[in-house]
C-alpha positions in Angstrom: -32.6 6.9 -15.5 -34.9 5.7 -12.3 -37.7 7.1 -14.4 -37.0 5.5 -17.7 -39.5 2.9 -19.1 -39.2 -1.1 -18.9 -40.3 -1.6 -23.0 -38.1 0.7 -25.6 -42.0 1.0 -27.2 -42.7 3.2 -24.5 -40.3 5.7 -25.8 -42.4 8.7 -26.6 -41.2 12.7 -27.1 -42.2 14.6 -24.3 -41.7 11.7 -21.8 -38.2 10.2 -21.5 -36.6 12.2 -24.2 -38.2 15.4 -22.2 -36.6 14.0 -18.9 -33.0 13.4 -20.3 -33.4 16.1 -22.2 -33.9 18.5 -18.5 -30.8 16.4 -16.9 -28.6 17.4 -19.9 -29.9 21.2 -19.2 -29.5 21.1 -16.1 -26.0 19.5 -16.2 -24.6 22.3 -19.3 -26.4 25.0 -19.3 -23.9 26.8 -17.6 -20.9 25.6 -20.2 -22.4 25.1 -23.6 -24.5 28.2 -25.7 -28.0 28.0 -25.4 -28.5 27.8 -29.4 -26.8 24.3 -29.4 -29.9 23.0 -26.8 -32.8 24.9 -28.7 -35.8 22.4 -29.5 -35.3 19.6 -27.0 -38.9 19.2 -26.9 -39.3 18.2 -30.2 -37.1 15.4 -30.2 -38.9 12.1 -31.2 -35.6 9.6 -30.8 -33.1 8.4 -28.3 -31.0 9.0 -31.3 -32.2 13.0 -32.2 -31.2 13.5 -28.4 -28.1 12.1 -28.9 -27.5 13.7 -32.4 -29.1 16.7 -31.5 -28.7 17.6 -27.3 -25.9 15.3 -26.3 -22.8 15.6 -28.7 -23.2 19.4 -29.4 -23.3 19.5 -25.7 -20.0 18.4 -25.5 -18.4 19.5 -28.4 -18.8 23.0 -26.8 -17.5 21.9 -23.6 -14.7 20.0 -24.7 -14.3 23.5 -27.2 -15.1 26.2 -24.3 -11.8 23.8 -22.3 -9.8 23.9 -25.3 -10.2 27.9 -25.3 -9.3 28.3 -21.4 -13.3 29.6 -20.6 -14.1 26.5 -18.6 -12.2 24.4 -15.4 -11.4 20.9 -15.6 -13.6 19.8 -13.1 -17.0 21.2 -15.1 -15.6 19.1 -18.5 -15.5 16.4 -16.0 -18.9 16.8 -14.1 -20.0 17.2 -17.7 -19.3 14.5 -19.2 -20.6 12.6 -16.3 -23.6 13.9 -16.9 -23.5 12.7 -20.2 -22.2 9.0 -19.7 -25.7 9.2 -17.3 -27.8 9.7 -20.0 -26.2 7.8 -22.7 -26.8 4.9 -20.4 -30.5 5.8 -20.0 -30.9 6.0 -23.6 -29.4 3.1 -24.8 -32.4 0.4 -23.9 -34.1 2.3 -26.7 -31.1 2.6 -29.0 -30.9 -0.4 -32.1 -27.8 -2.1 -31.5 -25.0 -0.4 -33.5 -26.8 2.5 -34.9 -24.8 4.8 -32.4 -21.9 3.1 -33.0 -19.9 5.6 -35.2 -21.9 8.6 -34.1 -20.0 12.1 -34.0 -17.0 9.9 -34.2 -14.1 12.4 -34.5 -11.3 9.6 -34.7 -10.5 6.2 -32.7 -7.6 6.9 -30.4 -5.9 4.3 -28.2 -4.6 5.2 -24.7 -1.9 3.5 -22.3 0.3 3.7 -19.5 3.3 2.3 -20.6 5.4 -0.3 -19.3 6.7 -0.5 -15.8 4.2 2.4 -14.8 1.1 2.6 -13.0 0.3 6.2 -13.1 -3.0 6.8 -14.5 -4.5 10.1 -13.2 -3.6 12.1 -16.1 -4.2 9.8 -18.7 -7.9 9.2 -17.1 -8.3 13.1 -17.0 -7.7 13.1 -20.7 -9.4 10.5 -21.8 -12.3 12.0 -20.9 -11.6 15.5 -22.4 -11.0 13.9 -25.7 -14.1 12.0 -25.2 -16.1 15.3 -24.7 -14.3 16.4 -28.3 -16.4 13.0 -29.8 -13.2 11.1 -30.1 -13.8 7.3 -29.6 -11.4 6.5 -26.7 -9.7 2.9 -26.3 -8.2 2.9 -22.7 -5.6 -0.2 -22.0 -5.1 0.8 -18.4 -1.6 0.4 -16.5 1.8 -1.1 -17.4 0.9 -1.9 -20.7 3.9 -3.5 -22.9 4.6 -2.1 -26.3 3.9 -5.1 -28.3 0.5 -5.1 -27.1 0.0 -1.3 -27.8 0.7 -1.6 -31.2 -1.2 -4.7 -31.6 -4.2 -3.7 -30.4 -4.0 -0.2 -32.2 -3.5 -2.0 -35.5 -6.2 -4.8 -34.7 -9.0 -2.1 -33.8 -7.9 0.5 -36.4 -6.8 3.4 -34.3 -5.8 6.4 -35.8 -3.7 7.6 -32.9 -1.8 6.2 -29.7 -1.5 8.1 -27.2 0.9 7.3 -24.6 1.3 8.5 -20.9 3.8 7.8 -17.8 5.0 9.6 -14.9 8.8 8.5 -13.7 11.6 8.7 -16.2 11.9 5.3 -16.7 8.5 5.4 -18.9 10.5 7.6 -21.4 12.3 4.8 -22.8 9.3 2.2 -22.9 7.4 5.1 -25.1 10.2 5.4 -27.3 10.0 1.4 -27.7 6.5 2.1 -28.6 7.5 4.1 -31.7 10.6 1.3 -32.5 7.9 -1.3 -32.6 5.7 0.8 -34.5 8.7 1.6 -36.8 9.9 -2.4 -37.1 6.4 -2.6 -38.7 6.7 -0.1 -41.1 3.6 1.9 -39.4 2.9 5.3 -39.5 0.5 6.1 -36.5 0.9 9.3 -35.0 1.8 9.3 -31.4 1.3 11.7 -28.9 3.4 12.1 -25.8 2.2 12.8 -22.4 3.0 12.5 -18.4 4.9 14.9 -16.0 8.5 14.1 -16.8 7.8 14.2 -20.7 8.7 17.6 -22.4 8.8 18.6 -25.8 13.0 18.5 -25.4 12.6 14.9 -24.3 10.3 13.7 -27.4 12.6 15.7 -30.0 16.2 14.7 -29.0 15.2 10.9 -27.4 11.7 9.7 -29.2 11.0 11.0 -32.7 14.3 10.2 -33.8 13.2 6.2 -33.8 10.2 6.6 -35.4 9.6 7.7 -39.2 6.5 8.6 -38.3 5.0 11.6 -36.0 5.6 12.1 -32.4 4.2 15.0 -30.6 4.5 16.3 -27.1 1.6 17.7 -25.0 1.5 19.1 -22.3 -1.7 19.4 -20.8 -5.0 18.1 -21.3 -6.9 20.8 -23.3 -3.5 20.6 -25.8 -4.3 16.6 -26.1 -7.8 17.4 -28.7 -5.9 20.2 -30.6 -3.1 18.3 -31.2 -5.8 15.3 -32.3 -7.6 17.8 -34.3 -4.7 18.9 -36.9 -3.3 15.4 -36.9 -6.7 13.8 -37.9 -7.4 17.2 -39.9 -7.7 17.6 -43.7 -4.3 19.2 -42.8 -2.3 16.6 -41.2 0.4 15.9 -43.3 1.8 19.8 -43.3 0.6 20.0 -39.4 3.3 16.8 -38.9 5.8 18.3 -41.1 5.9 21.3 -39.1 6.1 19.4 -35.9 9.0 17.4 -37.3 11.1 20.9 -38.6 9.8 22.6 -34.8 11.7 19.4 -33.1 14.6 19.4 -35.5 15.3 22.7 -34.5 15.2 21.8 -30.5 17.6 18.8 -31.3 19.8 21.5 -32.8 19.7 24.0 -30.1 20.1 21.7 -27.8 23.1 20.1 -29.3 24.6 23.7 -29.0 23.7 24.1 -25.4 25.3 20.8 -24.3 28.9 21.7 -26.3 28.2 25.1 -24.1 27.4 23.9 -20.7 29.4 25.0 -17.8 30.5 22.1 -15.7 33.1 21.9 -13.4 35.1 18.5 -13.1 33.9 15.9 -10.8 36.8 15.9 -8.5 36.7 19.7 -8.4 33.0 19.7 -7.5 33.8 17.2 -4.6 36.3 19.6 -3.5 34.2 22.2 -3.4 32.4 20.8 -0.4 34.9 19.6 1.5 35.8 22.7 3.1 32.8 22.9 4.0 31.1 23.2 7.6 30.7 19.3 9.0 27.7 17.7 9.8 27.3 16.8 13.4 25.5 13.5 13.7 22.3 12.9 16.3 22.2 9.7 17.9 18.5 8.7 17.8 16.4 7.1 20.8 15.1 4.4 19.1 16.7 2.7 15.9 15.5 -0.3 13.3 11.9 -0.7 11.4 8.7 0.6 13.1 5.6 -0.9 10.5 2.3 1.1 10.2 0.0 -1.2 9.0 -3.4 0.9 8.7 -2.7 4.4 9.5 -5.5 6.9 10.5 -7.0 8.7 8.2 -7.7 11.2 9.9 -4.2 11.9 11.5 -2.8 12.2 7.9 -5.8 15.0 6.8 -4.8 17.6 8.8 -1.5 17.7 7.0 -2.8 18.0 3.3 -1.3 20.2 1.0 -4.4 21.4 -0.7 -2.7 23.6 -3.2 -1.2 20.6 -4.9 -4.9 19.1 -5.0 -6.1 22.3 -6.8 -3.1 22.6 -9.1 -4.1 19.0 -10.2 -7.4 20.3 -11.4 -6.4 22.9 -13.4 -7.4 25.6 -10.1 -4.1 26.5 -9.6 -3.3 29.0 -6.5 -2.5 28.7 -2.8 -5.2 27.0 -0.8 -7.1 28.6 1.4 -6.7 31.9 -0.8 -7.7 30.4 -4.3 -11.6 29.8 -2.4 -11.6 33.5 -2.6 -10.5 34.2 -6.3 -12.2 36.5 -8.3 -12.6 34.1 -11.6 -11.8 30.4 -9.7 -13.2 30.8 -6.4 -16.9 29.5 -7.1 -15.4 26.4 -8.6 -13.0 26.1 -6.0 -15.4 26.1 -3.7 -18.1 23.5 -5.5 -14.6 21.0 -6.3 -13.2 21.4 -1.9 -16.7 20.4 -1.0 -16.8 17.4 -3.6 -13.3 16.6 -1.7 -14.5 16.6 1.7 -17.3 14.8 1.4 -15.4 11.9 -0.4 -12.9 12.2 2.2 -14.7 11.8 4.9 -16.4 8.5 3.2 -12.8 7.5 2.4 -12.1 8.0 6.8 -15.0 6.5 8.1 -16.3 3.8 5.5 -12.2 2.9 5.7 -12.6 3.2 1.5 -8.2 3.4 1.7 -5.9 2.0 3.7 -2.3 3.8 4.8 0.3 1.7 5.0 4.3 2.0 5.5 7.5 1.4 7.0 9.9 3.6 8.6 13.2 3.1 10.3 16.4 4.7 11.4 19.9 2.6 10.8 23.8 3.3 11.3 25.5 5.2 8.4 28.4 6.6 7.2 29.4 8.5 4.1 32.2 7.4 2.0 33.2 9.7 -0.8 29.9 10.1 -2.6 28.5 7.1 -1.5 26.0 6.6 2.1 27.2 3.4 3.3 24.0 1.8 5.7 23.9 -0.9 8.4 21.3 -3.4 8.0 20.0 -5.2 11.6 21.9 -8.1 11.0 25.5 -5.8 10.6 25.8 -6.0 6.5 26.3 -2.6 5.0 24.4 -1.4 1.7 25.7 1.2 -0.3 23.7 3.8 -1.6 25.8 5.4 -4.7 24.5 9.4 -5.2 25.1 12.1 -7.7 26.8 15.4 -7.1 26.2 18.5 -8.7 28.9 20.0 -11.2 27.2 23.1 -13.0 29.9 26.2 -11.9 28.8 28.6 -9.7 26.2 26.5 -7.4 27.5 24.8 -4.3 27.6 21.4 -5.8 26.5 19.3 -3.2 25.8 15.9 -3.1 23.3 14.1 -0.6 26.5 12.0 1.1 27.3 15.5 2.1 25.3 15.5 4.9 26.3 11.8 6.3 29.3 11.8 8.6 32.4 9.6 7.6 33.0 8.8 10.8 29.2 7.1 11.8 25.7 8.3 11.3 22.2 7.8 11.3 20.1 7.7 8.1 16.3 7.7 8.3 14.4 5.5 5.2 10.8 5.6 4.3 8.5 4.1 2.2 5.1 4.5 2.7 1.2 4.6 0.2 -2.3 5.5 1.0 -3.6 3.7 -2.2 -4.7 0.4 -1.1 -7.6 -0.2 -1.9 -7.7 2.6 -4.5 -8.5 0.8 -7.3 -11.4 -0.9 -6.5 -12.6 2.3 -5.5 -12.1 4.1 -8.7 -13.0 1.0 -10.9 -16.7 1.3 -9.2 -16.6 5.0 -8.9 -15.9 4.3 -12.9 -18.3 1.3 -13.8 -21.0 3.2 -12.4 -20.0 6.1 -15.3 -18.6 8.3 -12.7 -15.1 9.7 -13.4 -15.3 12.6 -11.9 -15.6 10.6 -8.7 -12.9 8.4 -10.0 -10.6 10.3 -10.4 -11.4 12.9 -7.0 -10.3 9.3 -5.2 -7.3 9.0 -7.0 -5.9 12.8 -6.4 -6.9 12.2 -2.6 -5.3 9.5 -2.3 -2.1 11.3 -3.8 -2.6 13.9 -1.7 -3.0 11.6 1.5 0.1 9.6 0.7 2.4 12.9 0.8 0.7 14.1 4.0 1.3 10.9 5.6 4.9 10.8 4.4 4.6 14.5 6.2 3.0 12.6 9.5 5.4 9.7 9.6 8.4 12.2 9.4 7.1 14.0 12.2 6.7 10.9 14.5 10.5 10.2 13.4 11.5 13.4 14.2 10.2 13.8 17.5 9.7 9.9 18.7 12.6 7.8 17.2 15.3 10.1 16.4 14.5 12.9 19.0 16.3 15.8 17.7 13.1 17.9 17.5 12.1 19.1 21.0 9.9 21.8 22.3 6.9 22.4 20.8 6.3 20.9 17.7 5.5 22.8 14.1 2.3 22.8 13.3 0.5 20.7 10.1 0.9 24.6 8.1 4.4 25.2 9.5 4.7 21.2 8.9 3.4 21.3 4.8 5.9 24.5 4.6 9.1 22.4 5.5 9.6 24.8 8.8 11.2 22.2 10.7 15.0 20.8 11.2 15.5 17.6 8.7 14.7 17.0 5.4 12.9 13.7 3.8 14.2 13.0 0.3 12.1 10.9 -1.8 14.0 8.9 -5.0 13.0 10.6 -8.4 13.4 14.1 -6.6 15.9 16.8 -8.0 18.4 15.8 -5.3 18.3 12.0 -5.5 17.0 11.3 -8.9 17.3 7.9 -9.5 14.5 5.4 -9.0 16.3 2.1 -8.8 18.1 3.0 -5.2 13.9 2.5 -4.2 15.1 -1.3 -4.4 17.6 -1.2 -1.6 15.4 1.2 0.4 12.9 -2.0 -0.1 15.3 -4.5 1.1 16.5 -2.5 4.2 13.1 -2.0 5.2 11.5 -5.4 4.3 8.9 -3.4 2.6 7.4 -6.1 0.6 6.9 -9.0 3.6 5.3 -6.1 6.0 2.9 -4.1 3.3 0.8 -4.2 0.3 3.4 -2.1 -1.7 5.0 -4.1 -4.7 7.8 -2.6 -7.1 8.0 -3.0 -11.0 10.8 -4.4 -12.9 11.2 -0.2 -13.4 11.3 0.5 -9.9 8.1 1.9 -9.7 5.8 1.3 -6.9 2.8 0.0 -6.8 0.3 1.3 -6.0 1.5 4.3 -7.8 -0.1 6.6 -4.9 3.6 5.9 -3.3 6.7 7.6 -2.1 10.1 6.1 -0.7 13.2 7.4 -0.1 15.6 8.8 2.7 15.7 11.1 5.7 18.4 13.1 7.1 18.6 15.1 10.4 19.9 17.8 8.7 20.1 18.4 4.8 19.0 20.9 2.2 17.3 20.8 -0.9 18.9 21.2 -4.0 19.3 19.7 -7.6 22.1 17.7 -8.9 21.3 19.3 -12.8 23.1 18.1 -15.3 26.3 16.0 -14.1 29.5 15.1 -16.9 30.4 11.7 -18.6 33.3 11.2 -16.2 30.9 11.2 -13.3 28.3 9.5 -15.5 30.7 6.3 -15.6 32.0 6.4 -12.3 28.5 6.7 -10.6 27.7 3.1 -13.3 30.6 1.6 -11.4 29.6 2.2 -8.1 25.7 1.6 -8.9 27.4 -1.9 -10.6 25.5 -1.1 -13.8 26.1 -0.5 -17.5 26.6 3.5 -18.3 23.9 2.7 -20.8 21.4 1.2 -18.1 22.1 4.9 -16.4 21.3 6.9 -19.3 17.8 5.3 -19.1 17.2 6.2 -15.3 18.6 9.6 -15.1 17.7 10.9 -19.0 16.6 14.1 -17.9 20.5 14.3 -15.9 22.7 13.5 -18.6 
């Protein structure tokens, strides 16, 4: 691109088209067959190299990723490449001759309402770009009126709709009422880590008339696109609709066949139990960490997660080793620790949080907590009922009698997006989205930093010498930290008391949505406990269903749409 030149009637084969011809090479050679790049010299067009180099390129990619013979992170590195050279050519390009080039389909993309998760949906965005799908991306906490609007107004063939708590379940399935109140038949496809194809048969493609299809990963996203959009795509959604018809059945016959004990015989269960014994802590109240160090956070990363996220998965440090990932293991931790150490000393993210220790006490299944100024809030939580497990409850592990609680909230994405929206208008994903999954990465290692500090410096009860950041990532310490939308307190509104108790939203940057999500979505909150262990409250009954409404002070219907996935 540095060489290009000034006038598009210096566009000559052999000269530019030669050049981005080389940079395509050199950028797929080692993904695509060698037959679909034969005769790059001879092309006389920024349109032939387009037509002829760059497409097939990435047809094969986005085909070899479809097939499980390449790694995320080459699609990715790919397709920066090509972004590159599209941008190079297009000085010599007429204006709209490209326009509908290799177009596979037009397929709109959103983070639904309430949510501002978007490292998945970026991720597949540009994997169904590399399959020559023209990709419409409305961004974050998008509501459904203006998803089906725009889809309608710019013709897309299919919405595709992401989110990551389980609140977001229910704004997608008000995606497909809206686009069922208009009498539209766009095919929808479901995506985000609590989604399942359980949740989008039995909750969302019973509101829409039209098709709904869960997917599960990104390389699924383009085959799924390809029968819908296929000559085929009627019988490919008539078998999706019998396939989900049959989970709503089977799972109608689970629920009659569940084995749940009564709520008052679950809370029985534990009371025989052995009693906690409560710590008093040295220091008490709200300690504020306006800009925490990088660099004390790094040490406790839990790279595993970061290579799970890209498709590498294994334990770090093993997975640099592996036979068949370890080369692109390798190429992707370098990638990670170079932007990393930009992100420390250029000061690219800032980690903020709060922390703070208050009296509690447990009453029944609710952790009653003292505020500085003496008013108690009470934090309602769920017990666990299935037969056979110990059913406990997180108010299990709060004395009745006085306490202390520990409460967190805490993100290492400020500043985040104005990272990744450069990182992006420069036609750099890949970059783009490494930030994002550091910053993901750094806001659970400094939740893992700021626990130890509690630990050791406000409550006290870890002496000695201290775990290190490997025994530390491992959870080989006493205490647990229990973060809202986890198995054992699942429920994301409780963030807003958390929030209030903390004062979270004078002191930092971090902001909740009317669904209780934080923003920035690089966030965690929840509660600490000097001794706890983790478990999952499953599936609880409707008699504990209504009494936890009561206690929350919300309809039972207001539940059902936080907890789905529990009831």
């Amino acid at each position: 691109a540095r060489a290009q030149p000034q006038a598009p009637d210096a566009w000559r084969a052999g000269t530019l088209g030669e050049r981005i011809a080389h940079a395509m090479l050199k950028g797929v050679a080692d993904y695509v067959e060698q037959d679909a790049l034969e005769g790059y010299e001879a092309l006389g067009s920024p349109m032939a190299v387009i037509d002829t180099l760059l497409m097939p390129a990435m047809e094969q990619v986005g085909t070899l990723f479809g097939e499980g013979k390449m790694f995320l992170p080459q699609v990715v590195k790919t397709a920066r490449v090509m972004k590159r050279a599209v941008a190079a050519l297009t000085p010599y390009i007429e204006q709209g001759s490209a326009a509908n080039a290799h177009n596979s389909g037009k397929v709109l993309i959103a983070t639904v309402k309430g949510d501002v998760h978007d490292i998945g949906k970026n991720i597949v965005a540009v994997v169904m770009a590399c399959n020559g799908y023209e990709i419409r991306d409305l961004g974050v906490m998008v509501e459904p009126e203006r998803i089906v609007e725009e889809a309608v107004a710019w013709g897309a063939q299919c919405i595709c709709l992401s989110g990551l708590i389980t609140p977001s379940l229910d704004e997608m399935a008000r995606v497909c009422e809206e686009l069922e109140r208009r009498g539209l038949r766009i095919p929808v496809i479901i995506g985000g880590a609590t989604t399942s194809d359980l949740h989008t048969a039995v909750k969302i493609a019973p509101v829409y008339s039209g098709v709904a299809v869960h997917s599960a990963n990104a390389s699924r996203n383009s085959q799924i696109l390809a029968q819908l959009l296929g000559p085929d795509g009627d019988l490919y959604a008539d078998k999706v609709k019998a396939d989900q018809q049959a989970l709503r059945e089977e799972y109608a016959r689970r629920l009659r066949e569940r084995d749940l004990i009564p709520i008052a015989e679950a809370r029985r269960a534990r009371r025989g139990a052995a009693q906690h014994e409560p710590v008093v802590p040295l220091h008490t109240g709200r300690m504020v960490f306006p800009d925490f160090d990088v660099a004390d956070a790094e040490p406790y990363i839990d790279w595993s997660f970061f290579f799970a996220a890209w498709g590498l998965k294994g334990r770090y440090p093993e997975i640099l080793d592996h036979p068949e990932k370890g080369a692109e293991a390798r190429k992707v931790f370098a990638d990670a620790q170079a932007l990393l150490a930009r992100i420390r000393d250029e000061r690219l993210l800032t980690l903020q949080g709060v922390a703070g220790i208050f009296p509690a006490r447990s009453e029944g299944d609710d952790i009653l907590v003292t505020d500085a100024k003496g008013r108690e809030k009470r934090l309602p939580m769920l017990r666990n009922q299935t037969r056979g497990e110990e059913n406990l409850s997180l108010a299990d592990f709060i004395a009745p009698d006085g306490d202390w609680i520990g409460c967190f909230a805490l993100t290492a994405g400020i500043g985040l997006k104005e990272l990744a929206e450069k990182f992006r208008a420069g036609g750099d994903d890949y970059s783009a989205i490494m930030a994002k999954l550091l910053a993901d990465r750094l806001t659970e290692a400094f939740a893992e930093a700021v626990h130890a500090f509690m630990r050791r410096e406000m409550w006290g009860y870890e002496t000695g010498t201290p775990p290190t950041p490997e025994q530390a990532v491992r959870g080989q310490y006493r205490g647990r930290r229990m973060a809202f939308g986890y198995p054992a307190s699942p429920d994301h509104s409780l963030k807003r008391e958390v929030f209030d108790l903390l004062a979270v939203e004078v002191t930092t940057g971090m902001r909740l949505t009317e669904n209780w999500m934080i923003d920035p979505g690089e966030a965690l909150c929840g509660l600490m406990f000097s001794d706890a262990d983790y478990f999952s409250v499953g599936t609880i009954g409707a008699e504990q269903l209504l009494d936890y409404a009561r206690r929350r002070g919300m309809e039972a219907e207001t539940v059902k749409k936080i907890i789905p996935n529990n009831v």
